[in-house]
ROVEX-928820 format. One record per residue: x, y, z of N, C-alpha, C in turn; residue in one letter; residue number from 1. Coordinates in steps of 0.02 Angstrom, whole numbers, m for minus. Layout:
BEGIN
> n_c1 n_c2 n_c3 ca_c1 ca_c2 ca_c3 c_c1 c_c2 c_c3 residuo num
> X Y Z X Y Z X Y Z a NUM
...
//
This chain:
BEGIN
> n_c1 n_c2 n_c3 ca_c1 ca_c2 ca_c3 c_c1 c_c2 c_c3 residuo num
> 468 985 m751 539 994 m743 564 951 m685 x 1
> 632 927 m672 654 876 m646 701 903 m609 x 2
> 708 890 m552 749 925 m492 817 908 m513 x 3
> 870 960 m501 949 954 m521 990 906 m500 x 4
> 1016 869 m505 1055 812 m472 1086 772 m544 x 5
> 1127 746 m500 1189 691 m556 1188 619 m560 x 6
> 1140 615 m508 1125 548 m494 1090 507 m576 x 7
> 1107 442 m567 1083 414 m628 995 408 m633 x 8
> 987 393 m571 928 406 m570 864 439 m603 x 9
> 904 500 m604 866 548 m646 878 565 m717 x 10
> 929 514 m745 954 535 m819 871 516 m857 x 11
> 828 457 m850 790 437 m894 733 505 m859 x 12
> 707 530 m820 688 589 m824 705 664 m868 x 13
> 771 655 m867 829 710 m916 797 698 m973 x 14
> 807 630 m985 807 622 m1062 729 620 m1096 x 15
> 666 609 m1026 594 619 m1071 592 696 m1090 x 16
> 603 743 m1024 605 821 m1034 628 827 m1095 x 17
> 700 821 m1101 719 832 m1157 694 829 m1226 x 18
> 649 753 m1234 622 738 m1303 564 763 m1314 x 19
> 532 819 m1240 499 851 m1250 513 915 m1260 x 20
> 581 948 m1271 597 1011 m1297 610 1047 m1230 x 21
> 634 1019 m1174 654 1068 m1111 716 1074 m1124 x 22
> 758 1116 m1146 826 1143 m1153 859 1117 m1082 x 23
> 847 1164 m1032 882 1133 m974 889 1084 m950 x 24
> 826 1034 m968 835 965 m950 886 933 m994 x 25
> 894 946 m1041 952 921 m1087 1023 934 m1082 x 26
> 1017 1004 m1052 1099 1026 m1015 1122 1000 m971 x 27
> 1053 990 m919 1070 933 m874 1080 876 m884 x 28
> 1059 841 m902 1071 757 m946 1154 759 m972 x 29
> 1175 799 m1018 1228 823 m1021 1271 805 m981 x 30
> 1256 856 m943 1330 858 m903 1325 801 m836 x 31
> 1264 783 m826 1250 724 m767 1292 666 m811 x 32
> 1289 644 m865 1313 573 m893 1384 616 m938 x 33
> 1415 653 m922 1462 678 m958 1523 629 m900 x 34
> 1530 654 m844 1584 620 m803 1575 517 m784 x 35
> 1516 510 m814 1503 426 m817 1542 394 m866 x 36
> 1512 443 m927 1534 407 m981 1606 423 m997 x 37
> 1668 461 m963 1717 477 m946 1757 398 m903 x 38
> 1720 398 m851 1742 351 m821 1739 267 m849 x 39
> 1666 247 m878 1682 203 m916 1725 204 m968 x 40
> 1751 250 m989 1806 219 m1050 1873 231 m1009 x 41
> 1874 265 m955 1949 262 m904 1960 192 m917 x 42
> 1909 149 m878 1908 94 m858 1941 44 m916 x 43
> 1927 65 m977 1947 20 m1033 2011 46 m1085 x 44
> 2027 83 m1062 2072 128 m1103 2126 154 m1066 x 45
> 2193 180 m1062 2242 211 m1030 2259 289 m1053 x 46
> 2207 284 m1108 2244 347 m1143 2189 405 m1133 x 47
> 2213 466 m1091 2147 490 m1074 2125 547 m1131 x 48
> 2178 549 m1176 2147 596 m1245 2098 546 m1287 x 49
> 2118 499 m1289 2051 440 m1312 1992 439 m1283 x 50
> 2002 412 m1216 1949 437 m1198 1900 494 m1204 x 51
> 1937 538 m1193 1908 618 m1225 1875 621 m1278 x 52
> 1917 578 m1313 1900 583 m1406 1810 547 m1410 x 53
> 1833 479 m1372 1778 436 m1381 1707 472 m1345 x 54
> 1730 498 m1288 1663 531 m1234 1636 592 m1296 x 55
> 1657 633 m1329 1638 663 m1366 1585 625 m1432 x 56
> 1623 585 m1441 1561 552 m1509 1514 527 m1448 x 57
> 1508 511 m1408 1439 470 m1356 1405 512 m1342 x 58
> 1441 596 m1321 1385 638 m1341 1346 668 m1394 x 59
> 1391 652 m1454 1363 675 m1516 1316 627 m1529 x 60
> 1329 566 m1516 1282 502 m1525 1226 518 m1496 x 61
> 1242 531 m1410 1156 524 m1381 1130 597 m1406 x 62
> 1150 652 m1439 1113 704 m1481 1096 686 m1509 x 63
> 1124 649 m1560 1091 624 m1615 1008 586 m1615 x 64
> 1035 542 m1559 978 462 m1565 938 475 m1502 x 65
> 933 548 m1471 906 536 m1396 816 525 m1408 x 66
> 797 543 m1480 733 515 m1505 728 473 m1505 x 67
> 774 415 m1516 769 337 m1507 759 297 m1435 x 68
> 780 373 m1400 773 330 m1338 700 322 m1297 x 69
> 686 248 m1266 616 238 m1260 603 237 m1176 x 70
> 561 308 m1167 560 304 m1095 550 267 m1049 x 71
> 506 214 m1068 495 150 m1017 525 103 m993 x 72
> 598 115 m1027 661 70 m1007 716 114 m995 x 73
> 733 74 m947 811 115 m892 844 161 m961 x 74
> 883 212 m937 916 257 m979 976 230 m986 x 75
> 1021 214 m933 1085 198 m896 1112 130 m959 x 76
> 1069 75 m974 1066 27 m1022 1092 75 m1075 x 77
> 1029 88 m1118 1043 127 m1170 1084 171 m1171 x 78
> 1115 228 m1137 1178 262 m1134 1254 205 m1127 x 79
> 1236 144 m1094 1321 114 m1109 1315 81 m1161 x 80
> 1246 64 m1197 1262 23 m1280 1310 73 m1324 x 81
> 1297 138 m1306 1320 203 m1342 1396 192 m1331 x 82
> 1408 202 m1269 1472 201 m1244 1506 145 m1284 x 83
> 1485 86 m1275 1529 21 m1306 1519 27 m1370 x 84
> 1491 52 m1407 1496 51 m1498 1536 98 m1532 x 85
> 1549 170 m1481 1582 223 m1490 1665 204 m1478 x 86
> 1658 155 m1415 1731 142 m1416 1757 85 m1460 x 87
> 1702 30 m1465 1719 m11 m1521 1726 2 m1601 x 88
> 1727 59 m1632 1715 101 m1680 1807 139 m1664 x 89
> 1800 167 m1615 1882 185 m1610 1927 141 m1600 x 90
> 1927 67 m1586 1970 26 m1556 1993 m20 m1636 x 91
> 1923 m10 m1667 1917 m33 m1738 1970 30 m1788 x 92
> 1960 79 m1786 1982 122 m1814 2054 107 m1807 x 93
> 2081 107 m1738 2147 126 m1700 2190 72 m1734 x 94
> 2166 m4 m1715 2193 m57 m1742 2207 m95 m1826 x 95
> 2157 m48 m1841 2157 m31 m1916 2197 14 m1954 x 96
> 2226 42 m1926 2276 91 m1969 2339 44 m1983 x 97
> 2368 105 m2026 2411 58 m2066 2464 48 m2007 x 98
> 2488 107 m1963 2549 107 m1919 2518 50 m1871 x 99
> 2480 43 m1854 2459 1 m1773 2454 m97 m1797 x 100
> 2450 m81 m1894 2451 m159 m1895 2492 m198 m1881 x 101
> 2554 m181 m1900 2596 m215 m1876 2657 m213 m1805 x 102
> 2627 m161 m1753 2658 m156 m1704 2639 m227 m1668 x 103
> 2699 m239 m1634 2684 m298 m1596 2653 m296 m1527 x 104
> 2611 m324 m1471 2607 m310 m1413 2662 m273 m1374 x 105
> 2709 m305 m1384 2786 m277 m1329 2773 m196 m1356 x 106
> 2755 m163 m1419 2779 m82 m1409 2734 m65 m1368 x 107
> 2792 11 m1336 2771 43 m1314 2698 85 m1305 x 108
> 2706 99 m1367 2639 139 m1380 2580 99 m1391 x 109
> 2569 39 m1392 2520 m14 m1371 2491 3 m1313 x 110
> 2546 m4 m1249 2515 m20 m1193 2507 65 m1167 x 111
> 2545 126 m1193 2514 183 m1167 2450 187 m1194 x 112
> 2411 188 m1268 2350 194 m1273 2294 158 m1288 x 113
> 2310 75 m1271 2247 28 m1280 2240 m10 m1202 x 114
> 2291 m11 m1165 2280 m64 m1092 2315 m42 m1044 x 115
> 2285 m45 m1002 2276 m23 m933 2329 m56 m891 x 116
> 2336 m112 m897 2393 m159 m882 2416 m205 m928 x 117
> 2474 m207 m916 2505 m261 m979 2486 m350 m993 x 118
> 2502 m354 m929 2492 m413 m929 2385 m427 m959 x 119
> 2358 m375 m957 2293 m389 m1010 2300 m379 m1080 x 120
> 2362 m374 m1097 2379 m346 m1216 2331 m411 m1228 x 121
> 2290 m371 m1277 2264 m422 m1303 2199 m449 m1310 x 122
> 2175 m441 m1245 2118 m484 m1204 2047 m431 m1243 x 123
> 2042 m395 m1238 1977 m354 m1281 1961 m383 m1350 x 124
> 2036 m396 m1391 2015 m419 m1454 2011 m495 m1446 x 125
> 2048 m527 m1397 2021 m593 m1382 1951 m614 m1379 x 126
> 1915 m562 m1316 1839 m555 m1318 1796 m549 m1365 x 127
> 1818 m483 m1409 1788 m473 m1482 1777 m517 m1541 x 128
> 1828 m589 m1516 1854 m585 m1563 1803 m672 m1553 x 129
> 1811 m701 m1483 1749 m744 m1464 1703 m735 m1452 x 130
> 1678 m680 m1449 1582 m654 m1467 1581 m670 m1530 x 131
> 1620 m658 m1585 1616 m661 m1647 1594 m722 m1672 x 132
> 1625 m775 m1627 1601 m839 m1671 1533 m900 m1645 x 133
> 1500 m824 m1605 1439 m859 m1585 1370 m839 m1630 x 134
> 1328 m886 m1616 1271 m885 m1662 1242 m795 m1655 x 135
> 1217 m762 m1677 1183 m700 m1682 1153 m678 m1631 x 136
> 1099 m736 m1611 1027 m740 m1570 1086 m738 m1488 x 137
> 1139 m798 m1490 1144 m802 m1434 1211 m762 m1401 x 138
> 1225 m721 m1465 1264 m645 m1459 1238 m601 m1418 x 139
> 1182 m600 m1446 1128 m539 m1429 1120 m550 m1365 x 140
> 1099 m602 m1336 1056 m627 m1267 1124 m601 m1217 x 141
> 1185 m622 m1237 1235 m615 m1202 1257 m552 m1200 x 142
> 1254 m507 m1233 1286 m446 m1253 1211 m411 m1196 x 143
> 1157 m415 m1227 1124 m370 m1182 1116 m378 m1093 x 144
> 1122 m460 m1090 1110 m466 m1012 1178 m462 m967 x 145
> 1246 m484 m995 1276 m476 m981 1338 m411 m980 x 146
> 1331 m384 m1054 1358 m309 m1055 1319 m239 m1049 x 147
> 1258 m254 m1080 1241 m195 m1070 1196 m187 m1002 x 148
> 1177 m223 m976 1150 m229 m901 1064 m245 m898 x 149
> 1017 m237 m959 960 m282 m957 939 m352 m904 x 150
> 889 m358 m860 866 m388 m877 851 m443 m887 x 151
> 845 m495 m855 843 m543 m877 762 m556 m927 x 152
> 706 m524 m868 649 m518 m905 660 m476 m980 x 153
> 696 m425 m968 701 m340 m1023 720 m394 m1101 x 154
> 754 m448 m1073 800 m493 m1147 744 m542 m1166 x 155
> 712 m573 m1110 669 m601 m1141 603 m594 m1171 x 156
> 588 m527 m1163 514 m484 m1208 562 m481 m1256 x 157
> 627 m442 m1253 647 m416 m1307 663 m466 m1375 x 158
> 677 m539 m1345 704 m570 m1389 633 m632 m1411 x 159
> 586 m633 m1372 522 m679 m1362 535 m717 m1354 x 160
> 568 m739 m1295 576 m791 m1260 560 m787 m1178 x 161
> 558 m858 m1166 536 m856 m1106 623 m857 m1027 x 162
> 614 m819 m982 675 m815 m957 716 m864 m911 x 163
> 693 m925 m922 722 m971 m913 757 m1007 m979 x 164
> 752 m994 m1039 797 m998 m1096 842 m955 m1086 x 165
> 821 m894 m1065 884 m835 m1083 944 m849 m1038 x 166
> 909 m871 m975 961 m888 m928 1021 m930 m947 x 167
> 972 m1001 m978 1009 m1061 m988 1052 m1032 m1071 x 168
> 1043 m971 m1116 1075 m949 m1155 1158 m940 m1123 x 169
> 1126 m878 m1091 1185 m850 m1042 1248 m896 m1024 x 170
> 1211 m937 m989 1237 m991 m939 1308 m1032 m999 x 171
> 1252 m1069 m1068 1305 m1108 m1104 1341 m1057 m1136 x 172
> 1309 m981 m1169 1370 m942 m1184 1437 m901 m1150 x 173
> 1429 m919 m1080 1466 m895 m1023 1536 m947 m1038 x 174
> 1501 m1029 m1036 1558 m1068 m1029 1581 m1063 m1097 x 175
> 1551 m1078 m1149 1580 m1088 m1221 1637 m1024 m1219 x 176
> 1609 m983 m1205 1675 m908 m1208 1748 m923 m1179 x 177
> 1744 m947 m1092 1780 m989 m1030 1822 m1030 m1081 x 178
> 1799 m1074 m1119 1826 m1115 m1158 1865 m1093 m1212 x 179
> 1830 m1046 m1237 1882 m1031 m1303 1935 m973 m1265 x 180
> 1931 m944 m1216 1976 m902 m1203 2042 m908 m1172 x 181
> 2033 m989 m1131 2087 m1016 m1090 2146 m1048 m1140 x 182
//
């Protein structure tokens, strides 16, 4: 059993107990990454019933998949891949309806429940929208070292490469992005 605290520290402890059937360690895990994963979608979102909405599937998610999770690597990683697919899944949803297709940036209700500030309308699906038109391999390299927080070594076992490629990945997919975004 794993001493009480909120610290992140101890979530990948939470989460071995847990996949070993300790109830409390799982209540704890719970509610330790309940006010994180709150705050990361503050950060990306204005609308705090969204948020709400979204922090709820991240916990249904990490119920779901907390068997997937592999103790020998940071927890903190694997809990924000959760976070960003849960909200990219609602942002997909949101912008997909029939009412939100054709609102323009200027409405109102744009900037109360997708951006934080105005002067950013836009810029997420800009992002989304230039990850998109990169090769797979050097999606991946970028998405894990740079969003989800891996690693430079963690990307290069993961991807079998050596980490002076991954770097120099990073590096030209950093500017190619710089470029298409300006």
């Amino acid at each position: 059993m794993v001493s009480e605290s909120s610290d992140s520290e101890y979530w990948g402890e939470y989460a071995r107990a847990a996949q070993d059937g300790d109830k409390k360690a799982y209540t704890q895990l719970l509610r330790a990454i309940t006010p994180y994963i709150r705050n990361v979608l503050m950060k990306s979102l204005s609308n705090a019933d969204a948020a709400d909405d979204i922090a709820q599937e991240v916990l249904i998610s990490v119920h779901k998949s907390l068997n997937t999770y592999s103790p020998d690597r940071p927890f903190k990683p694997w809990l924000y891949s959760i976070i960003s697919f849960r909200r990219t899944d609602y942002l997909r949803k949101y912008y997909s309806s029939k009412d939100n297709k054709s609102a323009p940036l200027e409405h109102a209700d744009f900037y109360e429940s997708g951006v934080t500030k105005p002067e950013h309308a836009g810029e997420y699906k800009d992002i989304e929208a230039a990850l998109s038109t990169l090769p797979e391999q050097q999606r991946r390299i970028f998405t894990m070292l740079k969003i989800e927080g891996y690693s430079t070594q963690e990307v290069a076992n993961e991807m079998k490469m050596n980490e002076s490629a991954v770097k120099v990945s990073a590096h030209r997919t950093m500017k190619k992005l710089r470029g298409l975004l300006e």
